[in-house]
PDB file of N, CA, C and O in Angstrom:
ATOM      1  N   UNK A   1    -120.831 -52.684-175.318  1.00  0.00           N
ATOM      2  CA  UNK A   1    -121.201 -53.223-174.036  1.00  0.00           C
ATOM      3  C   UNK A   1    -120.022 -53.116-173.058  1.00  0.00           C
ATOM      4  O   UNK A   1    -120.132 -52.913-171.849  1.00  0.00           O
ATOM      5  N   UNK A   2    -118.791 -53.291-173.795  1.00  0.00           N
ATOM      6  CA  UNK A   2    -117.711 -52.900-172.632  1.00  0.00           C
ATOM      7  C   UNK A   2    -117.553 -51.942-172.174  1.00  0.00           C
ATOM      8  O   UNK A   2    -117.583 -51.872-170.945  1.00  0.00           O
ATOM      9  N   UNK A   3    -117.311 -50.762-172.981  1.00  0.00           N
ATOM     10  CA  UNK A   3    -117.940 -49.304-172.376  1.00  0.00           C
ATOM     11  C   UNK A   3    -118.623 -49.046-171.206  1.00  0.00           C
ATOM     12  O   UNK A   3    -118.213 -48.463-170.203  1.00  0.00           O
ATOM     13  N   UNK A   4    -119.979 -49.659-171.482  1.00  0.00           N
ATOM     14  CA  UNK A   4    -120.789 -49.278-170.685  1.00  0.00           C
ATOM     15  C   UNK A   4    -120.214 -50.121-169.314  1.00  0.00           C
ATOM     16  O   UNK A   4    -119.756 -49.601-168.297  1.00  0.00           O
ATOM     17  N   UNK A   5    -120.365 -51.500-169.579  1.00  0.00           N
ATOM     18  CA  UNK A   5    -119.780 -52.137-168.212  1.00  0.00           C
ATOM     19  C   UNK A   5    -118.825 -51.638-167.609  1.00  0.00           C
ATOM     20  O   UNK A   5    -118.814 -51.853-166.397  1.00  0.00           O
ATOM     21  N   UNK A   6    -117.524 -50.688-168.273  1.00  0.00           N
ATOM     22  CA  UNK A   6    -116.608 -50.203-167.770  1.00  0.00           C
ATOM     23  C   UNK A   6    -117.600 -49.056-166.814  1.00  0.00           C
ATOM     24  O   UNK A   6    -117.802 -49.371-165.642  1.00  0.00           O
ATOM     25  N   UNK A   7    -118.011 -48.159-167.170  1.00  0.00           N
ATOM     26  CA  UNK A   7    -118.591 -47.304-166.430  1.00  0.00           C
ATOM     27  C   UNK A   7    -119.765 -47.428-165.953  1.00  0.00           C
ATOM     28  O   UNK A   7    -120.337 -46.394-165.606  1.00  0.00           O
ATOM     29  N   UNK A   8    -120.367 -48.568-165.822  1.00  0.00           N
ATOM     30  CA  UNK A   8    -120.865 -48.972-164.846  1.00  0.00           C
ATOM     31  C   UNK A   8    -120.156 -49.842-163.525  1.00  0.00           C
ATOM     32  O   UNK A   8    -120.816 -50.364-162.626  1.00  0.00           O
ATOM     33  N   UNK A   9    -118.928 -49.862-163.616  1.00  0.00           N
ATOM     34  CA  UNK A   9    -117.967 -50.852-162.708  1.00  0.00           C
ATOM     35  C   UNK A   9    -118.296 -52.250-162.847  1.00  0.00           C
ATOM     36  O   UNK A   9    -118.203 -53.058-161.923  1.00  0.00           O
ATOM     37  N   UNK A  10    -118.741 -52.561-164.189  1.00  0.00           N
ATOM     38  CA  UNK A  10    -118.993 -53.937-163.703  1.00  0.00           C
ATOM     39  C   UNK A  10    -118.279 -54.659-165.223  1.00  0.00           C
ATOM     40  O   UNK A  10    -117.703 -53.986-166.078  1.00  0.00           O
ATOM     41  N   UNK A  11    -118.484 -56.149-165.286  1.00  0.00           N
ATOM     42  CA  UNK A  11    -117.691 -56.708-166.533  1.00  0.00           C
ATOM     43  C   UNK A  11    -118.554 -56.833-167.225  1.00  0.00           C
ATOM     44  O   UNK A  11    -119.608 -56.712-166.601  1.00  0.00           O
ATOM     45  N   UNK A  12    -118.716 -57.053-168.413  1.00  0.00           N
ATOM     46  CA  UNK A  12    -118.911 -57.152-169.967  1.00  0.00           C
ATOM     47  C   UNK A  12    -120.657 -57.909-169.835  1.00  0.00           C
ATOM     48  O   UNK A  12    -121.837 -57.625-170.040  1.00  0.00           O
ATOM     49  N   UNK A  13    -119.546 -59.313-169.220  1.00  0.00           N
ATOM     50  CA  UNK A  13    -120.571 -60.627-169.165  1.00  0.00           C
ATOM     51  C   UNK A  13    -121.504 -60.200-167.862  1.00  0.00           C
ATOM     52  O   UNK A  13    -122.600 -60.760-167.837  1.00  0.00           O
ATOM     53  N   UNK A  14    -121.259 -59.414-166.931  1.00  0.00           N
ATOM     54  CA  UNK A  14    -122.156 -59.302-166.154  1.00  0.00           C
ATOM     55  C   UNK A  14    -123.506 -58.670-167.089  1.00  0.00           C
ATOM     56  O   UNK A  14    -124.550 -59.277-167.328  1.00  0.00           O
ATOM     57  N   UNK A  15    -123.201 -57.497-167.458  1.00  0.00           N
ATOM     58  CA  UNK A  15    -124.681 -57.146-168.356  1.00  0.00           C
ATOM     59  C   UNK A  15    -125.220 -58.166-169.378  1.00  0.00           C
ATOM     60  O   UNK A  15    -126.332 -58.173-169.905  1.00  0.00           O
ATOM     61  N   UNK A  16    -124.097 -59.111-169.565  1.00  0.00           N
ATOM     62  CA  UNK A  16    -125.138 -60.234-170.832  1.00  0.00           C
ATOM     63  C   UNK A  16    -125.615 -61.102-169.541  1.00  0.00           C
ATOM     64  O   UNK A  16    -126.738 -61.524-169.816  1.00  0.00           O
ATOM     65  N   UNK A  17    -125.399 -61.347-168.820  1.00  0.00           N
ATOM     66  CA  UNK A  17    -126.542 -62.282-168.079  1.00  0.00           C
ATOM     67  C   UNK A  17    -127.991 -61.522-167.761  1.00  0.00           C
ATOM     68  O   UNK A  17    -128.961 -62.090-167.258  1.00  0.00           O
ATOM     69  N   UNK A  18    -127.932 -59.948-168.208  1.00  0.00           N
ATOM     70  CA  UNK A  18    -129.187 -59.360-167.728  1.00  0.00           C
ATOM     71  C   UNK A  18    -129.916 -59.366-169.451  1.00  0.00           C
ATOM     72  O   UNK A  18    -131.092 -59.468-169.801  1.00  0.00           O
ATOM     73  N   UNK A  19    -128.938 -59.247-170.076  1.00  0.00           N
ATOM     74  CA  UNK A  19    -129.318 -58.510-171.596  1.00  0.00           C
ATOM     75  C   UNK A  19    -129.008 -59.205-172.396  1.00  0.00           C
ATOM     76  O   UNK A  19    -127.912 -59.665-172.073  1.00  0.00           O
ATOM     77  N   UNK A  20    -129.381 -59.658-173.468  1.00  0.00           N
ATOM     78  CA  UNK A  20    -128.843 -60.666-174.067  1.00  0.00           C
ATOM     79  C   UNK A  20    -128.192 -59.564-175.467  1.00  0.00           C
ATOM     80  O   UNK A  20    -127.375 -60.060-176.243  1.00  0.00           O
ATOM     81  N   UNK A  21    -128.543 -58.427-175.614  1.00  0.00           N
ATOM     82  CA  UNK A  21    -127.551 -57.723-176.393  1.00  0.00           C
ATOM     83  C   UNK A  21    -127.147 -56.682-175.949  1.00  0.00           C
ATOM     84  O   UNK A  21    -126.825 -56.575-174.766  1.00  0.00           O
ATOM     85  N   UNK A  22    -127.065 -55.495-176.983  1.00  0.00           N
ATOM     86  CA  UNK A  22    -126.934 -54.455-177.064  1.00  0.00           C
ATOM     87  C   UNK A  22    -128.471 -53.698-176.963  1.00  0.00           C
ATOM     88  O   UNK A  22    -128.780 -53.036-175.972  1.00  0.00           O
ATOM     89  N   UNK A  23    -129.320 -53.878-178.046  1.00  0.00           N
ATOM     90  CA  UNK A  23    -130.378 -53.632-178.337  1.00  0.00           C
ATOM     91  C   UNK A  23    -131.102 -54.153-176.842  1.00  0.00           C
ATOM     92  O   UNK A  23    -131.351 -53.139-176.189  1.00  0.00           O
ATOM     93  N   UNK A  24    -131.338 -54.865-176.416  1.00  0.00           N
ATOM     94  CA  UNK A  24    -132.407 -55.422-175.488  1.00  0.00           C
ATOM     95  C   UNK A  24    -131.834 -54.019-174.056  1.00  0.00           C
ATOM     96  O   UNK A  24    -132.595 -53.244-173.478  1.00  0.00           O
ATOM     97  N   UNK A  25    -130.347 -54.137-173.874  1.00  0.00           N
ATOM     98  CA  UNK A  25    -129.717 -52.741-172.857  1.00  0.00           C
ATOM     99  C   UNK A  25    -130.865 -51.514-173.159  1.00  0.00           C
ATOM    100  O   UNK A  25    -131.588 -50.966-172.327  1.00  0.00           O
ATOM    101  N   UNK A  26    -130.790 -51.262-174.648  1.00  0.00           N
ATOM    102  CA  UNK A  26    -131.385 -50.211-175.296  1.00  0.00           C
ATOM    103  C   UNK A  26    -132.259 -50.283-174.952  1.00  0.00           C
ATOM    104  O   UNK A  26    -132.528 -49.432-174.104  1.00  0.00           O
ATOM    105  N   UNK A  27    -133.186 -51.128-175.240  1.00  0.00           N
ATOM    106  CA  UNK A  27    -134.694 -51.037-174.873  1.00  0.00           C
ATOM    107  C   UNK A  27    -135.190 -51.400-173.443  1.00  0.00           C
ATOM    108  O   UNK A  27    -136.364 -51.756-173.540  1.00  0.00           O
ATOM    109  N   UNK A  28    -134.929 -51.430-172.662  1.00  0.00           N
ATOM    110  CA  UNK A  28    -134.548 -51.609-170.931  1.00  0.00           C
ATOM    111  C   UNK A  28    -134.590 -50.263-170.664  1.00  0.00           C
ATOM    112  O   UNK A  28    -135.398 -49.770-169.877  1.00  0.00           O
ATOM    113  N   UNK A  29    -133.404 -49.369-171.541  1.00  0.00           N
ATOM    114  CA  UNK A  29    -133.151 -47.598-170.801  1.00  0.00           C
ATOM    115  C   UNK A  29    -134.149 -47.259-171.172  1.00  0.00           C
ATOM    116  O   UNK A  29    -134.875 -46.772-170.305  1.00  0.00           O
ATOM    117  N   UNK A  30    -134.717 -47.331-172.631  1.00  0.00           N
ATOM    118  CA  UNK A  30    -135.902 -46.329-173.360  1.00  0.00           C
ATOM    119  C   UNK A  30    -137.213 -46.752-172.324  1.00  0.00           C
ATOM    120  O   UNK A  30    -137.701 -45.853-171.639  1.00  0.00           O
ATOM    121  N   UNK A  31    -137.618 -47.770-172.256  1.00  0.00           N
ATOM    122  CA  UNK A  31    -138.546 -48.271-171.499  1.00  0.00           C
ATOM    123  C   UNK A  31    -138.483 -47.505-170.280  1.00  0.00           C
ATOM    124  O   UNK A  31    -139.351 -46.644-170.133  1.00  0.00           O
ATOM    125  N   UNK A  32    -137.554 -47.670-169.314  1.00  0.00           N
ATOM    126  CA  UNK A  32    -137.695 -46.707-167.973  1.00  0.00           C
ATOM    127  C   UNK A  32    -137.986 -45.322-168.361  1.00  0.00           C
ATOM    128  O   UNK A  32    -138.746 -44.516-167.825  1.00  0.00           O
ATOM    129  N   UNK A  33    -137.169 -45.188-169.485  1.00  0.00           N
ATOM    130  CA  UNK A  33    -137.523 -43.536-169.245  1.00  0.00           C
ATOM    131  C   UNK A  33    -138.683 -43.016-169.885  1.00  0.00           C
ATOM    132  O   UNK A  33    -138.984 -41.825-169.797  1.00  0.00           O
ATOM    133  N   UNK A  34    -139.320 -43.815-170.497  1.00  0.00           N
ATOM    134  CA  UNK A  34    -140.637 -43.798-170.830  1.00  0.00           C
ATOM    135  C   UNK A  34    -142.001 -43.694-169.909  1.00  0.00           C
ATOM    136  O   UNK A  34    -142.974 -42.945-169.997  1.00  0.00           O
ATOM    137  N   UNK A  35    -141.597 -45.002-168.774  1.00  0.00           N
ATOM    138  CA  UNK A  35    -142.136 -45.405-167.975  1.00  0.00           C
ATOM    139  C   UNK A  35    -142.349 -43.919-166.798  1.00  0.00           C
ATOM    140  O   UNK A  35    -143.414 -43.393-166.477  1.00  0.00           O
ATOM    141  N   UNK A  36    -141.047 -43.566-166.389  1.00  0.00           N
ATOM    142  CA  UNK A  36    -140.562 -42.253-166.054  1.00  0.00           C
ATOM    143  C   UNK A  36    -141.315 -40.730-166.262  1.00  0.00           C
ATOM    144  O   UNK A  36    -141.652 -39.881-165.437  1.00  0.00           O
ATOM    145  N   UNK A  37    -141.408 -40.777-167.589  1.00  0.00           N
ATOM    146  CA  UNK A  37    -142.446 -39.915-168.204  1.00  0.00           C
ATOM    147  C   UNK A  37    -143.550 -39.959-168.339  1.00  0.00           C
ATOM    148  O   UNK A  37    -144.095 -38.855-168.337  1.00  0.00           O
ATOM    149  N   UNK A  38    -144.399 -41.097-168.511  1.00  0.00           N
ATOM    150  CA  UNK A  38    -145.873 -41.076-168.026  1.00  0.00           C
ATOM    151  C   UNK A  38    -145.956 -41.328-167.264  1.00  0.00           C
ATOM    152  O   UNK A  38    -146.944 -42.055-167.168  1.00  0.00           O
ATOM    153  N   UNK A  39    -145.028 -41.084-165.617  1.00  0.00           N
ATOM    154  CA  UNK A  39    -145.712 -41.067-164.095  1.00  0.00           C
ATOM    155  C   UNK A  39    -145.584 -39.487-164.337  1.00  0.00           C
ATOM    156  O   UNK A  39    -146.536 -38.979-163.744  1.00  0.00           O
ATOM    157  N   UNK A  40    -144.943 -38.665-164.851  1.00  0.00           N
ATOM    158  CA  UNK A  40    -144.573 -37.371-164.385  1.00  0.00           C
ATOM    159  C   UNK A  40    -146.264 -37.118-165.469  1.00  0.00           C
ATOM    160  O   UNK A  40    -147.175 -36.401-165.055  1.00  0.00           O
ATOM    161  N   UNK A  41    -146.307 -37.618-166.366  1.00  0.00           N
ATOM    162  CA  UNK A  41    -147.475 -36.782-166.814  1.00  0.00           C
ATOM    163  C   UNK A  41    -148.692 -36.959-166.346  1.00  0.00           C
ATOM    164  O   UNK A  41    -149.534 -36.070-166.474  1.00  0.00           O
ATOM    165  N   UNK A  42    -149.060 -38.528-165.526  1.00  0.00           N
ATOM    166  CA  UNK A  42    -150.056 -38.936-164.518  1.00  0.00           C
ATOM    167  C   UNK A  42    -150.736 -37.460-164.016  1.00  0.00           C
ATOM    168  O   UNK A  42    -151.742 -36.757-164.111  1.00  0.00           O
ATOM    169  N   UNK A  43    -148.912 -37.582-163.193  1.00  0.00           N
ATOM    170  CA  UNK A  43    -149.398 -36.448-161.946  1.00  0.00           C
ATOM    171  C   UNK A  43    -149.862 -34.804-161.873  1.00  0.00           C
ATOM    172  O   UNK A  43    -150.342 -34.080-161.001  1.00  0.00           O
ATOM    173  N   UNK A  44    -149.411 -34.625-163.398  1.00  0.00           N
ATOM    174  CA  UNK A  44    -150.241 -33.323-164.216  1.00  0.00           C
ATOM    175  C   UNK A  44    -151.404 -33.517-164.521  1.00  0.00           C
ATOM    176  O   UNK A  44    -151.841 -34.591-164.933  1.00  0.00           O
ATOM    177  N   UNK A  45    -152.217 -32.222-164.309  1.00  0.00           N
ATOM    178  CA  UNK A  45    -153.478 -32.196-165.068  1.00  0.00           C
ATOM    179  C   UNK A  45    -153.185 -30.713-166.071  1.00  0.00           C
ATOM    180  O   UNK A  45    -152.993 -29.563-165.676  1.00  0.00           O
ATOM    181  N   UNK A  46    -153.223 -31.106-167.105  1.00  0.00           N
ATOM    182  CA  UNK A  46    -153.002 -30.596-168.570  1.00  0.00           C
ATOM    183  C   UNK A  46    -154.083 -29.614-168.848  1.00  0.00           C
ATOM    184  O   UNK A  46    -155.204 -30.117-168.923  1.00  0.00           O
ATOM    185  N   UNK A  47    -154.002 -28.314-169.021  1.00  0.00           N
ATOM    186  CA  UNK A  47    -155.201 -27.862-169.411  1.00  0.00           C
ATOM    187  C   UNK A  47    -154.785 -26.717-170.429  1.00  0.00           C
ATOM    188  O   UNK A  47    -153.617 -26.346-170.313  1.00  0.00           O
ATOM    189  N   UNK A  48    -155.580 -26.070-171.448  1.00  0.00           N
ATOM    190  CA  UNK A  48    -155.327 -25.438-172.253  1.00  0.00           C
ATOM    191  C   UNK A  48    -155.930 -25.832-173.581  1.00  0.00           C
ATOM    192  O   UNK A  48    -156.770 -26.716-173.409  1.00  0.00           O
ATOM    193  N   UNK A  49    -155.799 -25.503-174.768  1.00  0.00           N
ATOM    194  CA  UNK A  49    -155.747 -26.180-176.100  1.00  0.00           C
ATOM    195  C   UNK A  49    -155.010 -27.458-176.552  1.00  0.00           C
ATOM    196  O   UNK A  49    -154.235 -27.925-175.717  1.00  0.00           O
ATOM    197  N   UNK A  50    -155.089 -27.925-177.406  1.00  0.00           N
ATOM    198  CA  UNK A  50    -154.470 -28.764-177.935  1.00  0.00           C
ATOM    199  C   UNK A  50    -152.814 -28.355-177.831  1.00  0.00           C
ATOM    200  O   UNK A  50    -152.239 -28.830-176.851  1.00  0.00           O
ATOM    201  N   UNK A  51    -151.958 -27.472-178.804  1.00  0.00           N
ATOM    202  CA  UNK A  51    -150.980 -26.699-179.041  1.00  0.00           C
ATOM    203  C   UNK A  51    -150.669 -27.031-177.429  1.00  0.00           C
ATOM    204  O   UNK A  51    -149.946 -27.981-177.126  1.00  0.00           O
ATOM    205  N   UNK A  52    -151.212 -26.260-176.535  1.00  0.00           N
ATOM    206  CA  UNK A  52    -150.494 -25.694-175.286  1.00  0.00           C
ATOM    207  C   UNK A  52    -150.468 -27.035-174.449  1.00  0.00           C
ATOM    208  O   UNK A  52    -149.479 -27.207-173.737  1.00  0.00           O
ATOM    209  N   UNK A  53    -151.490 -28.039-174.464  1.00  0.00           N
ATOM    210  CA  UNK A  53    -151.229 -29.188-173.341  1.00  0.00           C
ATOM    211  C   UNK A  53    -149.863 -29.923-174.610  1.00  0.00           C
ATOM    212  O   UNK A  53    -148.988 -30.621-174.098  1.00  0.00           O
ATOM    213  N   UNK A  54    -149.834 -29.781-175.547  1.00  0.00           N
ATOM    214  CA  UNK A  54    -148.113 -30.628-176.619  1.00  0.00           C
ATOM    215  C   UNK A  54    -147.414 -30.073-176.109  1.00  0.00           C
ATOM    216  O   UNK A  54    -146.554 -30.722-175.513  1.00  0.00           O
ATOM    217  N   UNK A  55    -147.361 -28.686-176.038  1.00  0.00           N
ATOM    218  CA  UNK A  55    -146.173 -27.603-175.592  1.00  0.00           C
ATOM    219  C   UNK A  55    -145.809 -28.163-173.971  1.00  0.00           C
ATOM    220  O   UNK A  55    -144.627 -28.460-173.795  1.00  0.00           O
ATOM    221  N   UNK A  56    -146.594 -28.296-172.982  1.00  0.00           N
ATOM    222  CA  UNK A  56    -146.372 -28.739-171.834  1.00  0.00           C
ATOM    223  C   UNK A  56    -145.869 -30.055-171.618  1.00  0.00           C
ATOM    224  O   UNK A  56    -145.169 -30.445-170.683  1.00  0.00           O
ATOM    225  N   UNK A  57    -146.286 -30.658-172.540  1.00  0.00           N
ATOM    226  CA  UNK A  57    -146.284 -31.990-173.042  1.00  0.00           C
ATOM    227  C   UNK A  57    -144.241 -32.507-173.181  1.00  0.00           C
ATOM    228  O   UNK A  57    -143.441 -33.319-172.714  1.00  0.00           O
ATOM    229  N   UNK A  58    -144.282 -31.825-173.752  1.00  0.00           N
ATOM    230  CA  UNK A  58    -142.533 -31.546-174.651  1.00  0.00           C
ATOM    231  C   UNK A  58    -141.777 -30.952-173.603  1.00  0.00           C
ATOM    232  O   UNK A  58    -140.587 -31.249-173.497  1.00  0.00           O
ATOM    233  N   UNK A  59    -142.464 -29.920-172.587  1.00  0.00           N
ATOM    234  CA  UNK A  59    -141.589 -29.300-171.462  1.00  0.00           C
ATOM    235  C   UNK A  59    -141.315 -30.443-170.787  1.00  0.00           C
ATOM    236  O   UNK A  59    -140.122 -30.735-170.702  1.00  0.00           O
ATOM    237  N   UNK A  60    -142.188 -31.240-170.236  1.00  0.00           N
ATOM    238  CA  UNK A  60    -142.015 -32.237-169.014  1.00  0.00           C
ATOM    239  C   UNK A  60    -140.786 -33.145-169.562  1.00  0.00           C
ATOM    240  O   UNK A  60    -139.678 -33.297-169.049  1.00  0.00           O
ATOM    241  N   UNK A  61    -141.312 -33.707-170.767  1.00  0.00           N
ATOM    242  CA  UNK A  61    -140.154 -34.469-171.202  1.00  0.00           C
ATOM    243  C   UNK A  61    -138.982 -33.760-171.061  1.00  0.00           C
ATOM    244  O   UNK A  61    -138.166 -34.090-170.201  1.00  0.00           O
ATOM    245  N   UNK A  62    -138.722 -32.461-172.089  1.00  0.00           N
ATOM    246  CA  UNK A  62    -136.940 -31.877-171.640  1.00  0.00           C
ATOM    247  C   UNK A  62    -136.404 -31.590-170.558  1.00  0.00           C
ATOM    248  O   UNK A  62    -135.194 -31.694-170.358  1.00  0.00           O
ATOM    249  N   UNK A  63    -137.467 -31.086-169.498  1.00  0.00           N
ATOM    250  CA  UNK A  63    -136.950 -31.307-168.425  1.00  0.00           C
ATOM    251  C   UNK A  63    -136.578 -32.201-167.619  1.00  0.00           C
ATOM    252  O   UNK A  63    -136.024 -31.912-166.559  1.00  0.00           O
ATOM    253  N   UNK A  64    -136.828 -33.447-167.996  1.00  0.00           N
ATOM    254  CA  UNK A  64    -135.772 -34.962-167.100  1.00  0.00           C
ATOM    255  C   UNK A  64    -134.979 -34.498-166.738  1.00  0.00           C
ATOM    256  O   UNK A  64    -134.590 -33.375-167.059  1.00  0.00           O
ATOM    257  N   UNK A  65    -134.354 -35.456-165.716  1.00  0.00           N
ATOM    258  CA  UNK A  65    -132.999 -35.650-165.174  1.00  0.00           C
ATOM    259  C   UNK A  65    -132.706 -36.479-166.379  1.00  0.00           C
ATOM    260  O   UNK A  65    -131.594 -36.988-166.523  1.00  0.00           O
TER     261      UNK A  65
END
């Protein structure tokens, strides 16, 4: 957590007043970027086979920022 607070510019205890761990940080990032990824797949319409809408499926995801 110091790490991160370091490079986030902020102190330690500032992220435990948001997070009460490590894990909860964790699941906060995974969550957005989850969240992140089914707006990007919303806004697709998927067409093809099975195989080819996974394959597109897997592109959108690697391509994040």
């Amino acid at each position: 957590m110091r790490r991160v607070a370091d490079a986030a510019g902020l102190t330690a205890m500032a992220i435990y007043r948001h997070y009460r761990d490590r894990a909860a940080l964790l699941n906060a990032v995974a969550n957005d970027g989850f969240e992140e990824l089914a707006a990007t797949i919303a806004r697709k319409r998927l067409t093809g086979d099975f195989e080819q809408r996974l394959i597109k499926l897997a592109e959108m995801y690697l391509d994040r920022p």
